[in-house]
VOVEXRO-925663 format. One record per residue: residue number from 1; residue in one letter; x negated, y negated, z of N, C-alpha, C in turn. Coordinates in steps of 0.02 Angstrom, whole numbers, plus 50000, padded with zeros to 5 digits. Each point is the difference from the previous one (the first is absolute). Example, Ala and Ser with C-alpha at 12.3 -4.5 7.8 and 13.67 -1.06 7.14 Angstrom:
<pts>
+------+------+-------+-------+-------+-------+-------+-------+-------+-------+-------+
| fimi | zami |  n.c1 |  n.c2 |  n.c3 | ca.c1 | ca.c2 | ca.c3 |  c.c1 |  c.c2 |  c.c3 |
+------+------+-------+-------+-------+-------+-------+-------+-------+-------+-------+
|    1 |    A | 49340 | 50284 | 50390 | 50045 | 49941 | 50000 | 49955 | 49940 | 50000 |
|    2 |    S | 50018 | 49947 | 49964 | 49958 | 49941 | 50003 | 50039 | 49945 | 50037 |
+------+------+-------+-------+-------+-------+-------+-------+-------+-------+-------+
</pts>
This chain:
<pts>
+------+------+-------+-------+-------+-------+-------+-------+-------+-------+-------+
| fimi | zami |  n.c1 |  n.c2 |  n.c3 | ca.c1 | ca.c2 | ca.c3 |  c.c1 |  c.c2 |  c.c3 |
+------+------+-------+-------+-------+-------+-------+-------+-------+-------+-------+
|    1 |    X | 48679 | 50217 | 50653 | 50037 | 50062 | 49984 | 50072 | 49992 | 50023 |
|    2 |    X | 50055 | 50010 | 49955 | 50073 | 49990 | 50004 | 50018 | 50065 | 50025 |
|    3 |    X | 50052 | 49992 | 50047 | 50023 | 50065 | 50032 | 50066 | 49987 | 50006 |
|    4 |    X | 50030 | 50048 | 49982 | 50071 | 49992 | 50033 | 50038 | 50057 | 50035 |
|    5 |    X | 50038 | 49986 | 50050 | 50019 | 50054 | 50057 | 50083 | 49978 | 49995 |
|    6 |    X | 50015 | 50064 | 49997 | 50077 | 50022 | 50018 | 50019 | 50004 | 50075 |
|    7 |    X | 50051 | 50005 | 50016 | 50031 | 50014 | 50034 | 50087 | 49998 | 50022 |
|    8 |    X | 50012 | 50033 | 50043 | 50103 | 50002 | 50001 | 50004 | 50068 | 49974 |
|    9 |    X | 49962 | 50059 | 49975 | 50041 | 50052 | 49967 | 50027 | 50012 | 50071 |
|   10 |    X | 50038 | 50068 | 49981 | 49996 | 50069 | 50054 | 50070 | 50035 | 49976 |
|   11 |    X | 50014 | 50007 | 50042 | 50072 | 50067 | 49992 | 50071 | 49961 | 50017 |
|   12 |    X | 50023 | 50006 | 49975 | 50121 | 49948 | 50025 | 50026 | 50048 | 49960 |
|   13 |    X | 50056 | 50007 | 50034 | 50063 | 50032 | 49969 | 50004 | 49936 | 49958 |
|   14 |    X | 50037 | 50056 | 49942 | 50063 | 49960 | 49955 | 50034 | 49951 | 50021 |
|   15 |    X | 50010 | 49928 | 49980 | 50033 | 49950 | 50005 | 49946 | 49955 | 50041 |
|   16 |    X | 49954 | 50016 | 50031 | 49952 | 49976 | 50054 | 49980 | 49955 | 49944 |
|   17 |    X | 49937 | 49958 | 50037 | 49978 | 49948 | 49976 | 49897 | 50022 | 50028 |
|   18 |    X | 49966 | 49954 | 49969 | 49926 | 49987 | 49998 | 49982 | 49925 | 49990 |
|   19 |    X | 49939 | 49987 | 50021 | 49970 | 49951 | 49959 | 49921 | 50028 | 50017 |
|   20 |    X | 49992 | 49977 | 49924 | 49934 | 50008 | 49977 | 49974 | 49954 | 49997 |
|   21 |    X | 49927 | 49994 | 50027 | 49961 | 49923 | 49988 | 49937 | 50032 | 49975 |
|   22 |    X | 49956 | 49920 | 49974 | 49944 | 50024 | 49952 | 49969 | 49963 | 50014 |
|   23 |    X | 49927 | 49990 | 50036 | 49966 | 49935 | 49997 | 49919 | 50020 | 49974 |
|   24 |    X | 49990 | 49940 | 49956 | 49953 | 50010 | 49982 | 49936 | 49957 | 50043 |
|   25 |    X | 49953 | 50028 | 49994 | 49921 | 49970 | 50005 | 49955 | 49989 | 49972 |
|   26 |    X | 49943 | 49985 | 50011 | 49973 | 49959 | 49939 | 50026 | 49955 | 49953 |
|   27 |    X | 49954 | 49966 | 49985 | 50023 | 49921 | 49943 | 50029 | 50025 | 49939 |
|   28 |    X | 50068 | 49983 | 50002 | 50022 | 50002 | 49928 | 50016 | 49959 | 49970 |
|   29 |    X | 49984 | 49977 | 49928 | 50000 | 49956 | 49956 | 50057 | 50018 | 49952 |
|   30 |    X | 50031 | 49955 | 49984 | 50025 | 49990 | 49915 | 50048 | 50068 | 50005 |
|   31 |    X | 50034 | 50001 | 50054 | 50054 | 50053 | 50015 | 50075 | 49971 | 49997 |
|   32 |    X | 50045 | 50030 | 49949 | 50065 | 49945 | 49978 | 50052 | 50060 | 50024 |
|   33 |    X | 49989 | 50054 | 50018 | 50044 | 50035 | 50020 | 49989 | 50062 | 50058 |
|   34 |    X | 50062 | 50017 | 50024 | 49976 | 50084 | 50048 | 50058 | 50049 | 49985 |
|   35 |    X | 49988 | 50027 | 50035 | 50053 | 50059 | 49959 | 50005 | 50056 | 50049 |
|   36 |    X | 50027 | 50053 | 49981 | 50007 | 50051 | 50054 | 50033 | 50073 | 49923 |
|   37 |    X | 49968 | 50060 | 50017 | 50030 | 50049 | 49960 | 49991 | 50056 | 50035 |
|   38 |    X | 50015 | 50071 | 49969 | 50014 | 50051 | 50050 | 49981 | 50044 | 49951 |
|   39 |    X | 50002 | 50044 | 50017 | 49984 | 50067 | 49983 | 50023 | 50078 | 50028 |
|   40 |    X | 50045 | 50019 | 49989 | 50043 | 50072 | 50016 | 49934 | 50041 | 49977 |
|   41 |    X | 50030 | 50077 | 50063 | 49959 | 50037 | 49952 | 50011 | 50018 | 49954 |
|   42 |    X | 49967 | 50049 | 49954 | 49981 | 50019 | 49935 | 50054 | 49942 | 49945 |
|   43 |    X | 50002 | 49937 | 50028 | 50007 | 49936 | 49962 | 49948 | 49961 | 49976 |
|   44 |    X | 50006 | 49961 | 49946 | 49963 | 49933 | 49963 | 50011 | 49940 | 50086 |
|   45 |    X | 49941 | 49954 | 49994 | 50008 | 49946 | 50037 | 50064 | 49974 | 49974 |
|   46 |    X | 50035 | 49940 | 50027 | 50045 | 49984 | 49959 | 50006 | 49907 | 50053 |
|   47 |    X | 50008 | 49959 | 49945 | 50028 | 49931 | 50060 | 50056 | 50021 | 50032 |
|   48 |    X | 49992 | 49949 | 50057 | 50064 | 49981 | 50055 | 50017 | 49952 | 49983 |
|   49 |    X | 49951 | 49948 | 49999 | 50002 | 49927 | 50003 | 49945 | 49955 | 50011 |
|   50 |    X | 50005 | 49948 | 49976 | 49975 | 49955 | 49978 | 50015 | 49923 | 50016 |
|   51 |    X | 49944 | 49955 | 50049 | 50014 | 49930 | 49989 | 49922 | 49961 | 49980 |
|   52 |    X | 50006 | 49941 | 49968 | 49972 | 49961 | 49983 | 49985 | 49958 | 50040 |
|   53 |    X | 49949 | 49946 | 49986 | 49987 | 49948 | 50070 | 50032 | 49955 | 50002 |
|   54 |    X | 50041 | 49993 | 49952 | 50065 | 49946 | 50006 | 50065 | 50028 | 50021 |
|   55 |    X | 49996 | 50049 | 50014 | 50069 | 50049 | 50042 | 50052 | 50032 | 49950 |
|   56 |    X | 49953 | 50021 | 49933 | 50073 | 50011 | 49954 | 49983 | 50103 | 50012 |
|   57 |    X | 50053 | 50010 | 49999 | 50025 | 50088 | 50047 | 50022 | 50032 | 49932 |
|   58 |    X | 49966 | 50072 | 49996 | 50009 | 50035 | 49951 | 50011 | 50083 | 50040 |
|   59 |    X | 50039 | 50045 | 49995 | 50041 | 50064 | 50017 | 49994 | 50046 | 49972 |
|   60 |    X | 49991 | 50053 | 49992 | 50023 | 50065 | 49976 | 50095 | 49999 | 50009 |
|   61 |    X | 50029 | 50033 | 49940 | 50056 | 49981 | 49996 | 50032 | 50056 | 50080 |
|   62 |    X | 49941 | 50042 | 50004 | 50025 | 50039 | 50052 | 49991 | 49977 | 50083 |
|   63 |    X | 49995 | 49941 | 49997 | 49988 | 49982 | 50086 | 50024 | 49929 | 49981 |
|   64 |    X | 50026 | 49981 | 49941 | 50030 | 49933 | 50024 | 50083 | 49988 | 50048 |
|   65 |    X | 49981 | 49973 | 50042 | 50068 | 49973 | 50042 | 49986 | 50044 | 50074 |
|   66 |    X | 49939 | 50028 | 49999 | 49980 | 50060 | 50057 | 49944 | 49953 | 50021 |
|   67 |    X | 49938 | 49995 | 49967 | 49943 | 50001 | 50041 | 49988 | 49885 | 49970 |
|   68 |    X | 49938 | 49995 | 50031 | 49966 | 49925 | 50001 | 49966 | 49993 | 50009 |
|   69 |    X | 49969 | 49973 | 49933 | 49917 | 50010 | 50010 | 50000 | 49902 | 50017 |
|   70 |    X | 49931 | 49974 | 50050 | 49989 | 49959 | 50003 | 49940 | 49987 | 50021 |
|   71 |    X | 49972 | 49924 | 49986 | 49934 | 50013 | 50016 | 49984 | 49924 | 50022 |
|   72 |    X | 49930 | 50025 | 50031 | 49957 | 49928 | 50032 | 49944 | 49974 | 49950 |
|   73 |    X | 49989 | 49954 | 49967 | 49955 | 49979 | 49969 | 49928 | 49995 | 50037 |
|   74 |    X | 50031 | 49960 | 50045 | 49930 | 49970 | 50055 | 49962 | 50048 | 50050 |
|   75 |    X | 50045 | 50051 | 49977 | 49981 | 50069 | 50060 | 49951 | 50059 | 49927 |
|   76 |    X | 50016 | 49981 | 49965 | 49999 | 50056 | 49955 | 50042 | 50070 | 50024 |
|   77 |    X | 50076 | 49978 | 50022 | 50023 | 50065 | 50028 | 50071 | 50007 | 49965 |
|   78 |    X | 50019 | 50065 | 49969 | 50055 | 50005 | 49970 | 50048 | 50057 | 50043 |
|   79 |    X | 50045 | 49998 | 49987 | 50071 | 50028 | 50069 | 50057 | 50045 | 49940 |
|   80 |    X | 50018 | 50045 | 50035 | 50047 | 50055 | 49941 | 50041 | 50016 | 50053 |
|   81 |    X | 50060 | 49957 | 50027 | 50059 | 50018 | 50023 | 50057 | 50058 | 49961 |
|   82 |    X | 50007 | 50050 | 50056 | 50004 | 50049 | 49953 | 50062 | 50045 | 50043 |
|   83 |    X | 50093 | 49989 | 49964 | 50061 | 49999 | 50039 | 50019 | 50048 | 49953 |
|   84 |    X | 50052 | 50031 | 50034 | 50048 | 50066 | 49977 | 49945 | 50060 | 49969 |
|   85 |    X | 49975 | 50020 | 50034 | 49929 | 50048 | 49978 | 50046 | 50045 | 49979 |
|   86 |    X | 49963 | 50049 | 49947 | 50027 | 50077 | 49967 | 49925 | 50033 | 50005 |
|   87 |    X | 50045 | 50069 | 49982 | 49954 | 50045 | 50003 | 49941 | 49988 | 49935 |
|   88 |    X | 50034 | 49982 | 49941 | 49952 | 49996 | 49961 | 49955 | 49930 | 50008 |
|   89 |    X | 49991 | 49953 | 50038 | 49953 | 49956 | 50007 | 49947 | 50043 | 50057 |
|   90 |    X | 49993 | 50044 | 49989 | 49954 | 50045 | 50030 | 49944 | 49998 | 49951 |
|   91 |    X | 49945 | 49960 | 50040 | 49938 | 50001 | 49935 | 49942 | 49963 | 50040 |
|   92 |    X | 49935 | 49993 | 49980 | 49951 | 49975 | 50042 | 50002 | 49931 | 49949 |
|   93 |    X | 50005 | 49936 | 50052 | 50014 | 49936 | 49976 | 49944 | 49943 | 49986 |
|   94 |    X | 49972 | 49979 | 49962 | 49937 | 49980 | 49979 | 49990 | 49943 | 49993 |
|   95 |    X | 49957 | 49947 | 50020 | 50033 | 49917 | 49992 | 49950 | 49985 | 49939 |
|   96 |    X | 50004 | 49935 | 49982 | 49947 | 49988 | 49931 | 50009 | 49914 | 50002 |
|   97 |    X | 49943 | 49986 | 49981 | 50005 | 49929 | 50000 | 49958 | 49989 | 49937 |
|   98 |    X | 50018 | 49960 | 49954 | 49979 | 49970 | 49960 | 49955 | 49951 | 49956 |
|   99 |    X | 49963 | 50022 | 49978 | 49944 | 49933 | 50017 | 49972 | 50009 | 49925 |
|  100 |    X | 49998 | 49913 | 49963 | 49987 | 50014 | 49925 | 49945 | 50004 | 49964 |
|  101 |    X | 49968 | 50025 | 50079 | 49911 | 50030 | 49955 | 49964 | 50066 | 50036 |
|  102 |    X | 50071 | 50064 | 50021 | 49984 | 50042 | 49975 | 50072 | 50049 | 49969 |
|  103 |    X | 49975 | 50023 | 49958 | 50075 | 50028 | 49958 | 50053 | 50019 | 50057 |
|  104 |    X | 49990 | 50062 | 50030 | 50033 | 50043 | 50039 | 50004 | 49957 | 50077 |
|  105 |    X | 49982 | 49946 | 50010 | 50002 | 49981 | 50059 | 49978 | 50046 | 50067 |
|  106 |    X | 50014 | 49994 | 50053 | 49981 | 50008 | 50030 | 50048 | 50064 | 50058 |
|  107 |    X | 50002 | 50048 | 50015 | 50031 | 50039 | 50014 | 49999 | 50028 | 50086 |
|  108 |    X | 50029 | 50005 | 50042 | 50007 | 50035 | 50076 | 49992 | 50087 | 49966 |
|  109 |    X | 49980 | 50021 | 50068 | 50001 | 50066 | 49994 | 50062 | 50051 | 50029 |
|  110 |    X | 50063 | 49939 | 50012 | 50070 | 50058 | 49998 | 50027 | 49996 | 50068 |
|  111 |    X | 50064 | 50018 | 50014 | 50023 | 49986 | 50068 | 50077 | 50087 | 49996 |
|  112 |    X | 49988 | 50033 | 50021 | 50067 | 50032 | 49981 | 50044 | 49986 | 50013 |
|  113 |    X | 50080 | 50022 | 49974 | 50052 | 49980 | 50026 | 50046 | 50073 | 50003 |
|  114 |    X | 50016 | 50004 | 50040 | 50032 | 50077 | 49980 | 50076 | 49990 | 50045 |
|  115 |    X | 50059 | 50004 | 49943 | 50075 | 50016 | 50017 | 50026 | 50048 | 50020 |
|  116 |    X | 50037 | 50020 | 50031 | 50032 | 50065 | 50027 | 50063 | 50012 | 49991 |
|  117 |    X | 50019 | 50025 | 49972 | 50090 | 49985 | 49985 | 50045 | 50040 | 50069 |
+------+------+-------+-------+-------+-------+-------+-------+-------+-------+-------+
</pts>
C-alpha cells in the first residue's frame, strides 16, 4: 500500500518562505514523475509544478521565479521550495507522483499553507 505524507505547511507572512516535503512509502513502480498542486478555497485543484525522473521542471506561470520544486528518486521524496509567498498562494498543497499503471497516480492527503499579508 502506497502512501504519501506531506509536510512544511503552516502560517508566514508575505514575502516569507516554506518548504514542503513529500515522502512516499510503499513500493512504487513505473513512476516517471511527482508533482505538487494546490487548491484555494471554493477553487478547482490547479498544478504548481512538476518534475520528471530525469529532472526536467514544469511551473504554473504563477510561481515561476518564486518557488522549486525538486526531488529524490532513490528516496521516493519530492521538495516544493516555496520564496516571496502572497496572499493568494493560500491553498491546501497536495503532492502526486506518477506512476504509468494507474491513471490518476497516486495522491497525499494535503499540507496547508496559509499567507498573511
Amino acid at each position: 500500500q502506497v502512501q504519501l505524507v506531506e509536510s512544511g505547511g503552516g502560517l508566514v507572512q508575505a514575502e516569507g518562505s516554506l518548504r514542503l516535503s513529500c515522502a512516499a512509502s510503499g513500493s512504487i513502480s513505473s513512476m516517471y514523475a511527482m508533482g505538487w498542486y494546490r487548491q484555494a478555497p471554493g477553487k478547482q485543484r490547479e498544478l504548481v509544478a512538476t518534475i520528471t525522473r530525469g529532472g526536467y521542471t514544469n511551473y504554473a506561470d504563477s510561481v515561476k521565479g518564486r518557488f522549486t520544486i525538486s526531488g529524490d528518486n532513490a528516496r521516493n521524496t519530492v521538495y516544493l521550495r516555496m520564496n516571496s509567498l502572497k496572499p493568494e498562494d493560500t491553498a491546501v498543497y497536495y503532492c502526486n507522483f506518477k506512476v504509468a499503471t494507474l491513471r490518476d497516480g497516486y495522491w497525499g492527503k494535503g499540507t496547508l499553507v496559509t499567507v498573511s499579508s
